[in-house]
Structure formats: C-alpha cells, structure tokens
Gaussian input, Z-matrix of N, CA and C with variables (Angstrom, degrees):
# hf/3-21g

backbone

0 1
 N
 C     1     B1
 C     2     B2     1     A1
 N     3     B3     2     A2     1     D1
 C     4     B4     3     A3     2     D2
 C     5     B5     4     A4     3     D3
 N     6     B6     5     A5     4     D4
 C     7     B7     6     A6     5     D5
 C     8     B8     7     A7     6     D6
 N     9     B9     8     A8     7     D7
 C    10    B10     9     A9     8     D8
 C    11    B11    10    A10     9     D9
 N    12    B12    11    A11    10    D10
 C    13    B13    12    A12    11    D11
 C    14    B14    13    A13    12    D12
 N    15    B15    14    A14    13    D13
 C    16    B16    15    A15    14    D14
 C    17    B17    16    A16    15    D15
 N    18    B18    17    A17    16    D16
 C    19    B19    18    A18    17    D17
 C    20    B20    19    A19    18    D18
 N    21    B21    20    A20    19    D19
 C    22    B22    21    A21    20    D20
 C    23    B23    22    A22    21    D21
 N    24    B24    23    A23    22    D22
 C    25    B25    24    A24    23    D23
 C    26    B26    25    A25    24    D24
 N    27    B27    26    A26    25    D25
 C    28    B28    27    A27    26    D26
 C    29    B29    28    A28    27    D27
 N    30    B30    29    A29    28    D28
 C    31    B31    30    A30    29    D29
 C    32    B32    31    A31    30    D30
 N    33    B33    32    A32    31    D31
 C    34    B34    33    A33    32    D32
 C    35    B35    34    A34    33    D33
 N    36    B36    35    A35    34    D34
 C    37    B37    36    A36    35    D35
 C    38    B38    37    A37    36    D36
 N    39    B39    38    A38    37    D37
 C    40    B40    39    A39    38    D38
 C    41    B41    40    A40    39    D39
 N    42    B42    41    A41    40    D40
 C    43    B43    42    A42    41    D41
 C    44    B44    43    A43    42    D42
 N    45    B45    44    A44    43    D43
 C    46    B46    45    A45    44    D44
 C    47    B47    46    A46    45    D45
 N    48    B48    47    A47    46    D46
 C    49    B49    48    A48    47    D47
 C    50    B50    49    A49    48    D48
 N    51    B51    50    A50    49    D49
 C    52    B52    51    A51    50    D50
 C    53    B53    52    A52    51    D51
 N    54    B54    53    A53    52    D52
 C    55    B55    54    A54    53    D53
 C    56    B56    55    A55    54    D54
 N    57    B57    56    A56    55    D55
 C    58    B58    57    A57    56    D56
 C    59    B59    58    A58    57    D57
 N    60    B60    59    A59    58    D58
 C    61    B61    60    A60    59    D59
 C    62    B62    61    A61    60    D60
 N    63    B63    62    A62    61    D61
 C    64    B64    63    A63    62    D62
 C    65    B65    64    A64    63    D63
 N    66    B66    65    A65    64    D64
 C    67    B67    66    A66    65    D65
 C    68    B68    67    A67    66    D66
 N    69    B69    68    A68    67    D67
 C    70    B70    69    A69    68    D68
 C    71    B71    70    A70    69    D69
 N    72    B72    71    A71    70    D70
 C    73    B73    72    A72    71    D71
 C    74    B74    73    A73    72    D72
 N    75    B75    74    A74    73    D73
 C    76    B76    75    A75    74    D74
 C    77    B77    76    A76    75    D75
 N    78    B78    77    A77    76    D76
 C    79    B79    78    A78    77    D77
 C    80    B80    79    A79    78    D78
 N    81    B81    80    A80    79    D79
 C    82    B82    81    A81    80    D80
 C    83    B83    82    A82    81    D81
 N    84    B84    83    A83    82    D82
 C    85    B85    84    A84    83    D83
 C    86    B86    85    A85    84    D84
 N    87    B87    86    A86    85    D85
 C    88    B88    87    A87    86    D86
 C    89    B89    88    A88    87    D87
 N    90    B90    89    A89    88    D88
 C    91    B91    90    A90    89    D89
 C    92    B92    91    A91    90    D90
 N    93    B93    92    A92    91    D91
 C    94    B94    93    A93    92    D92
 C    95    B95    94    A94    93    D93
 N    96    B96    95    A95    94    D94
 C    97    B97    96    A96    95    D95
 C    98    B98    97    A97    96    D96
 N    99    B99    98    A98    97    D97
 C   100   B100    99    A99    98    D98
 C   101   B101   100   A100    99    D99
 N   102   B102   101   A101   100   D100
 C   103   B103   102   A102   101   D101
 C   104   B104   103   A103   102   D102
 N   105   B105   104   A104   103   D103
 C   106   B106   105   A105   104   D104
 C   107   B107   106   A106   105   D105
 N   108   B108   107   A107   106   D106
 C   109   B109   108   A108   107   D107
 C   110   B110   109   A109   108   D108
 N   111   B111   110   A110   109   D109
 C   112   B112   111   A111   110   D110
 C   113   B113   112   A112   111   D111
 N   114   B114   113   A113   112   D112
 C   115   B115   114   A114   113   D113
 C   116   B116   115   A115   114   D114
 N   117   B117   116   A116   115   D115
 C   118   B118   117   A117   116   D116
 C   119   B119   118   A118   117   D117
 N   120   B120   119   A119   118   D118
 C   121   B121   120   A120   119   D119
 C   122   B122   121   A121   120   D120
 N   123   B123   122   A122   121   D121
 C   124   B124   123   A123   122   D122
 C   125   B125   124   A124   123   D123
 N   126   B126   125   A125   124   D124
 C   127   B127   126   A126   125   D125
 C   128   B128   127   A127   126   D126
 N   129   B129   128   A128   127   D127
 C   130   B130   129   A129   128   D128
 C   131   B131   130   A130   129   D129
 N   132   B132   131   A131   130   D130
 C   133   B133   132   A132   131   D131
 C   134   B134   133   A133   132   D132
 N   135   B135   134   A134   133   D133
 C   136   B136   135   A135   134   D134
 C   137   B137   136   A136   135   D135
 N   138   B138   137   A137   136   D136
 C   139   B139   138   A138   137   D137
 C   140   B140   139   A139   138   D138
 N   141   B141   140   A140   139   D139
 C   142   B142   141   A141   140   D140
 C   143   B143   142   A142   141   D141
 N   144   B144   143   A143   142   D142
 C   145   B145   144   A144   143   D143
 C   146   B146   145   A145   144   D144
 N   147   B147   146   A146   145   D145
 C   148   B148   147   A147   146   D146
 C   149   B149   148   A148   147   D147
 N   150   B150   149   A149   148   D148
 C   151   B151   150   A150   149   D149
 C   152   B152   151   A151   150   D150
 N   153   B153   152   A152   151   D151
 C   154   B154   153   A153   152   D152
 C   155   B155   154   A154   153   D153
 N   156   B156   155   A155   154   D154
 C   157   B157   156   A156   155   D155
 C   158   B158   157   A157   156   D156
 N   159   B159   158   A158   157   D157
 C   160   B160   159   A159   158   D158
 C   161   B161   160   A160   159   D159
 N   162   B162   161   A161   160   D160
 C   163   B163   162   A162   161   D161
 C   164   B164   163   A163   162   D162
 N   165   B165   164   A164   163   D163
 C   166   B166   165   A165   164   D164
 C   167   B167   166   A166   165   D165
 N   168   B168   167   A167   166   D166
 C   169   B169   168   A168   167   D167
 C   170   B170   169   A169   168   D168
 N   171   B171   170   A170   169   D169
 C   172   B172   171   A171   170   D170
 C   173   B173   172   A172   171   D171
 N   174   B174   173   A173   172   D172
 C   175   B175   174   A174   173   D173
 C   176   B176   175   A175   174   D174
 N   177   B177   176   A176   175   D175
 C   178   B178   177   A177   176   D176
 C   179   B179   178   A178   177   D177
 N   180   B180   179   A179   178   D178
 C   181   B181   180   A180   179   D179
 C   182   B182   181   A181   180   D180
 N   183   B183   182   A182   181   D181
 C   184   B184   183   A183   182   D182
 C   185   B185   184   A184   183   D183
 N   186   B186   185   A185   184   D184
 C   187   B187   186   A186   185   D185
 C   188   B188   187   A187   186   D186
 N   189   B189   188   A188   187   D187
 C   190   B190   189   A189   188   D188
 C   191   B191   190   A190   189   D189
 N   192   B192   191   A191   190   D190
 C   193   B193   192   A192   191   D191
 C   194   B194   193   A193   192   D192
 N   195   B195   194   A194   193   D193
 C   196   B196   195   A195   194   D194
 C   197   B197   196   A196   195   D195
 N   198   B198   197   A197   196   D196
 C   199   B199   198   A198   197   D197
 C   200   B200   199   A199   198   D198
 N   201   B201   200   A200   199   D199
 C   202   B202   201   A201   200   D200
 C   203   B203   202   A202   201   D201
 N   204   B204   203   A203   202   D202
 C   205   B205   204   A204   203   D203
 C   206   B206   205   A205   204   D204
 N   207   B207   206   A206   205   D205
 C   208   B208   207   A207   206   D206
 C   209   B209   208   A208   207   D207

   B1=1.4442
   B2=1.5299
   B3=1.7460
   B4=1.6433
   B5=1.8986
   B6=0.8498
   B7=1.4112
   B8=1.6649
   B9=1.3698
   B10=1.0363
   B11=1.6283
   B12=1.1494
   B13=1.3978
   B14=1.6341
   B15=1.6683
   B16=1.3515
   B17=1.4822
   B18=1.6437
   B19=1.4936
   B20=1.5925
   B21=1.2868
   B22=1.2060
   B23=1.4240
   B24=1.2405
   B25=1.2575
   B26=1.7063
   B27=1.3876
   B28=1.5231
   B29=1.3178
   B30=1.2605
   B31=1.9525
   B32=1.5843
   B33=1.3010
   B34=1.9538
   B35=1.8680
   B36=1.4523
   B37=0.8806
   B38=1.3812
   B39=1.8002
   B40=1.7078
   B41=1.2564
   B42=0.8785
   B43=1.9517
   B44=1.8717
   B45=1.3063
   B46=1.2657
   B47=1.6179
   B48=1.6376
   B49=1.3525
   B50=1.2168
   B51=1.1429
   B52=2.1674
   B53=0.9249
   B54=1.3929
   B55=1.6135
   B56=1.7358
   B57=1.0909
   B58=1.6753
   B59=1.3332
   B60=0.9273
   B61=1.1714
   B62=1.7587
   B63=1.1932
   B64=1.7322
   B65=0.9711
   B66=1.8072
   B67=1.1194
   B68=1.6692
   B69=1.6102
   B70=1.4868
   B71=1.3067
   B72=0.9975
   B73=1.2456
   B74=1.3597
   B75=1.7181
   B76=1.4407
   B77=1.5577
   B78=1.1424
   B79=1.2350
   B80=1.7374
   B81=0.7489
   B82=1.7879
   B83=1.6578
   B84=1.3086
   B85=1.5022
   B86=1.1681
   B87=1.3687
   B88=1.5608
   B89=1.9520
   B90=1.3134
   B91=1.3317
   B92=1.2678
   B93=1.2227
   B94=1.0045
   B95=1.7242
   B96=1.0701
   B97=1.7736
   B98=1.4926
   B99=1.7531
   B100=1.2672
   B101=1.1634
   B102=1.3030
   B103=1.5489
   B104=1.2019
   B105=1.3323
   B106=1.6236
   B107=2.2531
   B108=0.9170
   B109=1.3822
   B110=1.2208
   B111=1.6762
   B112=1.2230
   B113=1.3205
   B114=1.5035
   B115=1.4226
   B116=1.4870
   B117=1.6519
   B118=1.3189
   B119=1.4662
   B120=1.2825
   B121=1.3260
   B122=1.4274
   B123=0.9242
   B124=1.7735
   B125=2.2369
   B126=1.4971
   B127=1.4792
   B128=1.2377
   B129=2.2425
   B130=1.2919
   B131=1.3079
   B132=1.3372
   B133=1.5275
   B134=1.7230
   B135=1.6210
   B136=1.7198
   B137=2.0636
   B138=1.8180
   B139=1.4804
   B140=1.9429
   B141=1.2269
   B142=1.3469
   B143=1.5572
   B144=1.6578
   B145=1.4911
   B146=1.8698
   B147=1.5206
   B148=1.5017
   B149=1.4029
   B150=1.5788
   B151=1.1877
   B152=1.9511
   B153=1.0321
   B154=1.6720
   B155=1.8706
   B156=1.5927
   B157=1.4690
   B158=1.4759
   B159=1.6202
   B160=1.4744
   B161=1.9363
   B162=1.4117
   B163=1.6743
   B164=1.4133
   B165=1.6651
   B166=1.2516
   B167=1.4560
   B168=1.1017
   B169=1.2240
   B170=1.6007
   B171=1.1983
   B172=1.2914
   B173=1.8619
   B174=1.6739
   B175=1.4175
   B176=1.9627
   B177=1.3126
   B178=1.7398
   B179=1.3122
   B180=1.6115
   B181=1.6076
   B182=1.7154
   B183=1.4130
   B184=1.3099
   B185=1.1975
   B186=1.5815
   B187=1.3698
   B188=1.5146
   B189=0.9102
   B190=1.8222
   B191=1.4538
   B192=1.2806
   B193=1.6477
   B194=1.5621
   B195=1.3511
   B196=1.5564
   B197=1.8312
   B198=1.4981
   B199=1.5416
   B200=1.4452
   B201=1.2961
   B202=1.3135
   B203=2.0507
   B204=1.6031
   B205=1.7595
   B206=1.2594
   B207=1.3097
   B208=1.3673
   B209=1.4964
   A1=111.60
   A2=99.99
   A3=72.23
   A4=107.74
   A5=154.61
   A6=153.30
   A7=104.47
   A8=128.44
   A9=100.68
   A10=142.32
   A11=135.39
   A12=127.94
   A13=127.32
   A14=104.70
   A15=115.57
   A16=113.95
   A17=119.99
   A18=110.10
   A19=86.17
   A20=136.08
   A21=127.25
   A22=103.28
   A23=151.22
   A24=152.55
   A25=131.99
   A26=100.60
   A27=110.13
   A28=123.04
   A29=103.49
   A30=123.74
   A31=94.69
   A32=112.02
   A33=137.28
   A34=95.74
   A35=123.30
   A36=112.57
   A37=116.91
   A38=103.29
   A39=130.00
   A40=87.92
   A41=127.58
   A42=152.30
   A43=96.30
   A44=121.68
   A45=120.44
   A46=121.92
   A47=115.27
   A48=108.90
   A49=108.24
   A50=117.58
   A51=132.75
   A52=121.86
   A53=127.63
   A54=138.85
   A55=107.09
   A56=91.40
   A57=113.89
   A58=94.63
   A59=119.94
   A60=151.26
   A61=123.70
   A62=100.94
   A63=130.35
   A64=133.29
   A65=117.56
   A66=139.10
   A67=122.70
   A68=107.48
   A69=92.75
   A70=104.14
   A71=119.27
   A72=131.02
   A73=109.80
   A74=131.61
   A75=139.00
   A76=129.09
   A77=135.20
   A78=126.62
   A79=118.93
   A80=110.34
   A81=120.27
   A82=107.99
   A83=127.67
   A84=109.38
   A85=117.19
   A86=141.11
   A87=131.69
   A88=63.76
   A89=134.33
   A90=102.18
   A91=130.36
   A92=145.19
   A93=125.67
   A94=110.91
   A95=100.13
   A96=128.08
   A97=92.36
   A98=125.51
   A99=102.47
   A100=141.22
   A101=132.45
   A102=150.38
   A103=97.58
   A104=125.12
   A105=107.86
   A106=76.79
   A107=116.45
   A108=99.98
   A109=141.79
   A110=99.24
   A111=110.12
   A112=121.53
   A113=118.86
   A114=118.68
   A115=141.74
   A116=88.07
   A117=104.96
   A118=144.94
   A119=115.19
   A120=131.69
   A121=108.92
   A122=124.73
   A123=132.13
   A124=113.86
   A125=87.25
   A126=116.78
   A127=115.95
   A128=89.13
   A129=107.70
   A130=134.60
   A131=126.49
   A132=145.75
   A133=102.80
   A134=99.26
   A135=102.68
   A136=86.97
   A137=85.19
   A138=93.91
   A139=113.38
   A140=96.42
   A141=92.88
   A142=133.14
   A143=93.49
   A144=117.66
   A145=100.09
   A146=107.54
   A147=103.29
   A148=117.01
   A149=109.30
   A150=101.14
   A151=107.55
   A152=150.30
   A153=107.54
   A154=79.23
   A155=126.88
   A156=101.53
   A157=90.71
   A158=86.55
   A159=95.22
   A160=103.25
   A161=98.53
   A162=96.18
   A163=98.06
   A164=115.93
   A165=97.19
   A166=101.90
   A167=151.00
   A168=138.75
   A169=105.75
   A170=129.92
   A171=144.88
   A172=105.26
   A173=81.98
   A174=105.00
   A175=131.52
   A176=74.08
   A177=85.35
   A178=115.43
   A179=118.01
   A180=114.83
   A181=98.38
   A182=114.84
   A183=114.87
   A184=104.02
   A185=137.00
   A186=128.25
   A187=117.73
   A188=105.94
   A189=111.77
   A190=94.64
   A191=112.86
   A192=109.27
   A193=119.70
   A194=105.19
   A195=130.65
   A196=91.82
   A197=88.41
   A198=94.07
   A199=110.06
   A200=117.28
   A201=127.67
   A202=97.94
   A203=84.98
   A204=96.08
   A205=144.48
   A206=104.80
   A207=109.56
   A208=117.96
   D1=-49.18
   D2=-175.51
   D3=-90.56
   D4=44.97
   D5=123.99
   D6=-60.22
   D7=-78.97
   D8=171.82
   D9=-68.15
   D10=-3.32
   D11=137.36
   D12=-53.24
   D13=-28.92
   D14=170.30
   D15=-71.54
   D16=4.33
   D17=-175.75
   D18=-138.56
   D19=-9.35
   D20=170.57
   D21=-92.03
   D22=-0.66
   D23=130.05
   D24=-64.74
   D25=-29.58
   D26=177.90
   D27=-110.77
   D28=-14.57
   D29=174.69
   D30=96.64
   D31=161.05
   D32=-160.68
   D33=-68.08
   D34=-5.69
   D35=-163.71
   D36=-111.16
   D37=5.51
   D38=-170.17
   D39=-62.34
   D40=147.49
   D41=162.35
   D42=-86.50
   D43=99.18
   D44=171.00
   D45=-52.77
   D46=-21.54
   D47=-174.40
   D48=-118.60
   D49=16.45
   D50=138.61
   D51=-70.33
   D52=142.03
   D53=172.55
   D54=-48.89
   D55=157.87
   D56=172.59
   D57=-47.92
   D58=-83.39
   D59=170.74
   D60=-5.83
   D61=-76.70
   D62=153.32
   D63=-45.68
   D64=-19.24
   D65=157.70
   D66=-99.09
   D67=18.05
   D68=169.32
   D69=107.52
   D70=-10.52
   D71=-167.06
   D72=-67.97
   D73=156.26
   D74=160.30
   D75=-143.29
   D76=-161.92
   D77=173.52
   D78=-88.49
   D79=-29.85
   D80=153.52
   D81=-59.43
   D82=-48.76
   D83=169.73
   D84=-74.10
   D85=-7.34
   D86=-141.74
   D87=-119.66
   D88=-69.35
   D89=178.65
   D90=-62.12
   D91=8.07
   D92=171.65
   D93=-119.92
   D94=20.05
   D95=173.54
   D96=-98.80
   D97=-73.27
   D98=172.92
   D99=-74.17
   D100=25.18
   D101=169.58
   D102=-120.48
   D103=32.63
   D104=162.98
   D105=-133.57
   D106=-50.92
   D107=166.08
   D108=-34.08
   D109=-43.79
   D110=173.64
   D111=-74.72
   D112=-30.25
   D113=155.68
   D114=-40.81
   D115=-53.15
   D116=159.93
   D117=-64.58
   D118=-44.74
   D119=175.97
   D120=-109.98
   D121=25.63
   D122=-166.69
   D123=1.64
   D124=48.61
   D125=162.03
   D126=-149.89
   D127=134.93
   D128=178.51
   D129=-79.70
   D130=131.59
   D131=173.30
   D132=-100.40
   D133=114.16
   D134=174.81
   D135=-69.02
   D136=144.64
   D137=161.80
   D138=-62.24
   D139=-37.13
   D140=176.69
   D141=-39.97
   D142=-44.87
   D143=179.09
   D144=-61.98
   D145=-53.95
   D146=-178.37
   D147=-50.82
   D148=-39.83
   D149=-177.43
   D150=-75.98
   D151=-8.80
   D152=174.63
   D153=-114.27
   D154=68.43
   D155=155.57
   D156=-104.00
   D157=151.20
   D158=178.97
   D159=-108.26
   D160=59.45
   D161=175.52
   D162=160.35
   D163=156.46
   D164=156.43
   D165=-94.30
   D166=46.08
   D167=140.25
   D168=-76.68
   D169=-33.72
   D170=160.64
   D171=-15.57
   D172=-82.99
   D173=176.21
   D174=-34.97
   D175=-49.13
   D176=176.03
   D177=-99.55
   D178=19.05
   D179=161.99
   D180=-101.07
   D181=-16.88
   D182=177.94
   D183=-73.06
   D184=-45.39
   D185=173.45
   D186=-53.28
   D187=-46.35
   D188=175.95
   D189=-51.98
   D190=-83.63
   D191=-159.62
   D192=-59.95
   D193=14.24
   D194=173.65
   D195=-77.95
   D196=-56.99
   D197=-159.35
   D198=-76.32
   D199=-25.77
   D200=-154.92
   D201=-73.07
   D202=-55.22
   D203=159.68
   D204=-59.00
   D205=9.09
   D206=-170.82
   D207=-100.55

C-alpha cells in the first residue's frame, strides 16, 4: 500500500528507493500522503516523518512500528 500511495502522490515515475524528497516531493505532499494513510489504515504518519523518508519502504516500516507500538 504504501508504494503505491508513494507513486499516487509523487506520479508513476517516483523511484520507490529515493527520498520523499528526491523525488519531487514537498510539504503539501508529505501531508496529503499522510492523510491519505490515515484514511486508509486509520494510523498516523507525522508529515514530518514523510518528509525525510528516504523510500517508501521507509513509509511502511513506520506503519508497522505504528502497529508494533501499539
């Protein structure tokens, strides 16, 4: 899930194992990357956090350790 939210936020051409960032990325996507997470998985991702992942593998170790912590 989050790879593709990570390319439906950054466009089909995001490099998944590049930073948010490196891919075009800004603070308007990194929130509206984590408000589409949060929709989805009804767990929060600080935009902050979106902004320095450097991957969406990034992303979806933050969901785990969402869960893992809970």
């Amino acid at each position: 899930m989050a790879e593709n939210l990570w390319k439906e936020i950054l466009g089909n051409s995001a490099d998944l194992g590049k930073g948010f960032l490196e891919n075009g990325g800004d603070s308007f996507r990194a929130v509206l990357l984590s408000s589409r997470l949060y929709e989805l998985t009804g767990r929060e991702v600080e935009y902050l956090d979106v902004l320095e992942a450097d991957g969406a593998g990034a992303i979806a170790r933050l969901l785990t350790a969402d869960v893992a912590g809970s």
